[in-house]
N, CA, C and O of each residue as an XYZ file, in Angstrom:
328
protein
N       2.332      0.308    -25.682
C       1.298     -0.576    -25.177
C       1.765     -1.323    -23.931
O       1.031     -2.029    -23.239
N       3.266     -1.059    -23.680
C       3.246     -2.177    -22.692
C       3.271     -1.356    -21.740
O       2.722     -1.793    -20.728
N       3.740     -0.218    -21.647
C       3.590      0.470    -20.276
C       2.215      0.581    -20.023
O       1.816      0.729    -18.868
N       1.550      0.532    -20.852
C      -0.087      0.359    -20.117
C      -0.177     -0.454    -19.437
O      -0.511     -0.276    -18.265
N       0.084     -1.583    -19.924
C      -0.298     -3.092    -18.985
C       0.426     -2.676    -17.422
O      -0.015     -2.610    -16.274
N       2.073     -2.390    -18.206
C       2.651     -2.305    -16.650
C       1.908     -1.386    -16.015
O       2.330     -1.576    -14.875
N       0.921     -0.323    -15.884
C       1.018      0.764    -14.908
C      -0.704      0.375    -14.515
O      -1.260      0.854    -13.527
N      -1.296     -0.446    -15.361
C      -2.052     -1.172    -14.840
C      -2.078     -2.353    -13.819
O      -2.997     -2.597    -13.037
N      -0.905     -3.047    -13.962
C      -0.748     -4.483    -12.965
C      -0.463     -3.354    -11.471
O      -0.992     -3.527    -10.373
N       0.414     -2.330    -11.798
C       0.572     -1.442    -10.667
C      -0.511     -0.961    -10.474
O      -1.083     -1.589     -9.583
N      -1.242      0.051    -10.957
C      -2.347      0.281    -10.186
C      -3.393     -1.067     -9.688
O      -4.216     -0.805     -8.811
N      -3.374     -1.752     -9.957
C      -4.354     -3.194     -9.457
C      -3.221     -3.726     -8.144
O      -3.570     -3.623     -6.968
N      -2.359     -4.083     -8.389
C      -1.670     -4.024     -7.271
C      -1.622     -3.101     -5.443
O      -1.632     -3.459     -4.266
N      -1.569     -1.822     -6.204
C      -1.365     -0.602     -4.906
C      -3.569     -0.527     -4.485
O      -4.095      0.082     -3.553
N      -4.099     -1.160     -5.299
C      -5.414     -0.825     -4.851
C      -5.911     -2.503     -4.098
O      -7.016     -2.460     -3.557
N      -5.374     -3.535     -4.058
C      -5.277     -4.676     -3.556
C      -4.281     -4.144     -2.194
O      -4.706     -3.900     -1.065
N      -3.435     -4.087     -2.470
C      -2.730     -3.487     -0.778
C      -3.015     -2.827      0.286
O      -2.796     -3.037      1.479
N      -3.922     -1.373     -0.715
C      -4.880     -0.831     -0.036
C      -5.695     -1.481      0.694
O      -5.712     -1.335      1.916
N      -6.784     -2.596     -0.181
C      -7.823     -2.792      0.616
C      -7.280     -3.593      1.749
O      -7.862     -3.364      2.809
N      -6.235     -4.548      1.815
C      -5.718     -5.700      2.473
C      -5.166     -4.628      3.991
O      -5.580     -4.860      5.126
N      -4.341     -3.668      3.706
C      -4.091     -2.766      4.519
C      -5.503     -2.300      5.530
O      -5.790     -2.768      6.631
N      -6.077     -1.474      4.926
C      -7.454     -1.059      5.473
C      -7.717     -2.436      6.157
O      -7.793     -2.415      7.386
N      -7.845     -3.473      5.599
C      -8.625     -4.698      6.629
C      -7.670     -4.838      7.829
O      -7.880     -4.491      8.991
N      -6.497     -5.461      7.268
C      -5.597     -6.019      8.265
C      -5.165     -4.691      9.701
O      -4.934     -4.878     10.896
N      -5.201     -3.682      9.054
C      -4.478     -2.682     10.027
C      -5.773     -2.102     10.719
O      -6.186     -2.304     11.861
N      -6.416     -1.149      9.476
C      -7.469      0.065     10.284
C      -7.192      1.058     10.258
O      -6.188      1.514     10.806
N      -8.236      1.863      9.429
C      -7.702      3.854      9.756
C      -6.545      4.187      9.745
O      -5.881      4.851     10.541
N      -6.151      3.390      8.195
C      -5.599      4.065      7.456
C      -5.647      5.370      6.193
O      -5.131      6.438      5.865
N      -6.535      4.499      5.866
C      -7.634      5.218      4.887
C      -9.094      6.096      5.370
O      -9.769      7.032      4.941
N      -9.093      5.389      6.239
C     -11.446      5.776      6.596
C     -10.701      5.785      8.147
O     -10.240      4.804      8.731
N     -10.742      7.622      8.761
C     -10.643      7.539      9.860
C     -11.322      8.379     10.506
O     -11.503      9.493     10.013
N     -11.744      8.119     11.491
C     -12.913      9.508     12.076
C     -11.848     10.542     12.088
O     -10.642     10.358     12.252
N     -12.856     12.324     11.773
C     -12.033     13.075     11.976
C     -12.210     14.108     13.541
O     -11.875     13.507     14.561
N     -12.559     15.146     13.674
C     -12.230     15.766     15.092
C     -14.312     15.561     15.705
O     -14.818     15.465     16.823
N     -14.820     15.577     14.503
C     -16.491     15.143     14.640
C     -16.801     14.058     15.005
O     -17.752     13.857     15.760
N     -15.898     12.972     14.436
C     -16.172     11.674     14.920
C     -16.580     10.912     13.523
O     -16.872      9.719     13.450
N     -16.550     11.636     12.669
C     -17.592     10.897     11.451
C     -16.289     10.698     10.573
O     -15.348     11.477     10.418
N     -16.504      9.401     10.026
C     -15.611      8.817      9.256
C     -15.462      9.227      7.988
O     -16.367      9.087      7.165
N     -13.951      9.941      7.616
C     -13.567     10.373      6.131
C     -12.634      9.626      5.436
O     -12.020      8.661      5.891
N     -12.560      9.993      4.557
C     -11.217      9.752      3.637
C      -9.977     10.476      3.914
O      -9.705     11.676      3.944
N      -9.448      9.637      4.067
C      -7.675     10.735      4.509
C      -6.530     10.300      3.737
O      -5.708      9.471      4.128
N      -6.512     11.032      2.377
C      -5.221     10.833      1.857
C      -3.933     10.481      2.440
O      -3.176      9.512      2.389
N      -3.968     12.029      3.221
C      -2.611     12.243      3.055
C      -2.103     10.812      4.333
O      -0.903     10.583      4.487
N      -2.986     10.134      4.991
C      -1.971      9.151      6.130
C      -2.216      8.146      4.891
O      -1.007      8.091      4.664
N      -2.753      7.318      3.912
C      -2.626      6.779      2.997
C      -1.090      6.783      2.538
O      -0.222      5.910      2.550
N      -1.110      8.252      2.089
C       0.053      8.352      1.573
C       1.259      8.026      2.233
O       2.235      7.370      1.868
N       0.943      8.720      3.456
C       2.070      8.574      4.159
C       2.632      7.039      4.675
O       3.777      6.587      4.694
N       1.757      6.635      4.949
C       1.945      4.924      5.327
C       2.830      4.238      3.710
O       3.925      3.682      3.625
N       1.615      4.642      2.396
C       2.619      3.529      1.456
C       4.288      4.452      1.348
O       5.254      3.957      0.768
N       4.325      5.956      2.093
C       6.071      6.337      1.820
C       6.768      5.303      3.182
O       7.954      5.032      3.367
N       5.748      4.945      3.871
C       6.532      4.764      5.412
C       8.038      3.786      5.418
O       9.068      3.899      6.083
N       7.594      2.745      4.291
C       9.157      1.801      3.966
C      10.435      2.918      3.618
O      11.584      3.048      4.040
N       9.731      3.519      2.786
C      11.365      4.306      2.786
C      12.139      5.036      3.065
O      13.071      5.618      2.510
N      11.573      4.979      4.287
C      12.271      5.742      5.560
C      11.853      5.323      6.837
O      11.458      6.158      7.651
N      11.895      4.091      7.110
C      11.306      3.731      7.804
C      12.291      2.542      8.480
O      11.659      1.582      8.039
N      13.045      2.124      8.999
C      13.757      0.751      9.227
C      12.124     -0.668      9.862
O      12.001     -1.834      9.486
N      11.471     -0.111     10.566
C      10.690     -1.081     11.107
C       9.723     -1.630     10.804
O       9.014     -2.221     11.618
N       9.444     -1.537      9.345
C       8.867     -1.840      8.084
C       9.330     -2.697      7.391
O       8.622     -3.005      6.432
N      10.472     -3.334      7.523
C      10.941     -4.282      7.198
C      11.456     -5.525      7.769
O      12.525     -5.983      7.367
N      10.687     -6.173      8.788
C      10.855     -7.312      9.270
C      10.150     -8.239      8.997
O       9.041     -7.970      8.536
N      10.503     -9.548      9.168
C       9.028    -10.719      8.580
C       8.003    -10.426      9.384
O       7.063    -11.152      9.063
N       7.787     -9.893     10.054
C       6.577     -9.304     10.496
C       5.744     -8.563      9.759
O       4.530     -8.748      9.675
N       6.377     -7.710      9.211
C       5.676     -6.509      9.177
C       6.126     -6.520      7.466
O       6.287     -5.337      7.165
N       6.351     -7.287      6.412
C       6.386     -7.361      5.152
C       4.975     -7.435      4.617
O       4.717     -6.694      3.668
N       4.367     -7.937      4.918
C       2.762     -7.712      4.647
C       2.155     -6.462      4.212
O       1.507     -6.349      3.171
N       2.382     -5.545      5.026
C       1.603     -4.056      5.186
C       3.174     -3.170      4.686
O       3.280     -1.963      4.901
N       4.123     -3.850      4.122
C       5.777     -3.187      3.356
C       4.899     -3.091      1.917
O       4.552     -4.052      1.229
N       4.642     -1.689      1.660
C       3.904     -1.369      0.257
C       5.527     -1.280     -1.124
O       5.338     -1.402     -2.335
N       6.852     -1.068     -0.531
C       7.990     -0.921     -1.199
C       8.269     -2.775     -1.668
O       8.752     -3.270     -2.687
N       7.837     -3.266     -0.685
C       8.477     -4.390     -0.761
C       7.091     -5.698     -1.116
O       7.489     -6.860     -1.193
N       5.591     -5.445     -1.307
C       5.085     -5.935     -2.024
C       5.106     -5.550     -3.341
O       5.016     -6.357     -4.265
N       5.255     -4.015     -3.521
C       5.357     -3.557     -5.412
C       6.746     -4.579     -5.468
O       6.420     -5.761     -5.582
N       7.826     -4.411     -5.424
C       9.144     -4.809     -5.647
C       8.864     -6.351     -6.076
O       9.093     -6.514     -7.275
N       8.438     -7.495     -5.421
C       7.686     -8.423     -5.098
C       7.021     -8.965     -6.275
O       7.257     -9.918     -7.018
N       5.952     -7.906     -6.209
C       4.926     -8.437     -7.778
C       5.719     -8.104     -8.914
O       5.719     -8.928     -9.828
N       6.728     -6.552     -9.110
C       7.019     -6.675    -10.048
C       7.648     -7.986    -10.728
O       7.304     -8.621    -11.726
N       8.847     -8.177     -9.684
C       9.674     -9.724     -9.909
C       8.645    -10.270    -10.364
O       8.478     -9.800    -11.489
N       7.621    -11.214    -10.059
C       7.246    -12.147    -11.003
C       6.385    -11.598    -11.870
O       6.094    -12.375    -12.780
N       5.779    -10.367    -11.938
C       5.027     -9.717    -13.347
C       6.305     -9.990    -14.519
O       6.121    -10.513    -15.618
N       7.452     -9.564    -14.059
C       8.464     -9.763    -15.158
C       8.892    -11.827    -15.711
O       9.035    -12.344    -16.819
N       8.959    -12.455    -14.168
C       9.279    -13.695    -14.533
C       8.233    -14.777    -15.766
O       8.564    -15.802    -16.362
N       6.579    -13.808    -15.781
C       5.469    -14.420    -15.930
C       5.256    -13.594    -17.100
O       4.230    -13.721    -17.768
């Protein structure tokens, strides 16, 4: 039962980042494609939340906001302290 909860606070988590991402950044998610008409695009989704871990410039106080390694890391700490 508890890994439910946990893989729930995670999925509520990575879908809050998402949307905050999509606002703050842009076409990440919803980007026109060679038509012009706006889709869904996994795979740069994806690629953006791998981008911290391999990424050095993903990790500055700048740019911790839109750090998907380092907001999960983050919530977990206090999902566990709480």
């Amino acid at each position: 039962m508890e890994i439910i909860k946990y893989l729930i606070f995670i999925g509520i988590i990575t879908l809050i980042f998402v949307i905050y991402s999509e606002y703050s950044i842009g076409q990440i998610l919803f980007r026109p494609d060679s038509s012009g008409i706006i889709t869904m695009n996994l795979n740069s989704l994806l690629g953006f939340l791998a981008n911290p871990f391999y990424r050095r410039d993903l990790w500055t106080w700048n740019t911790l906001d839109i750090n998907y390694a380092f907001v999960l890391i983050y919530s977990l700490c206090i999902y566990y302290l709480f």
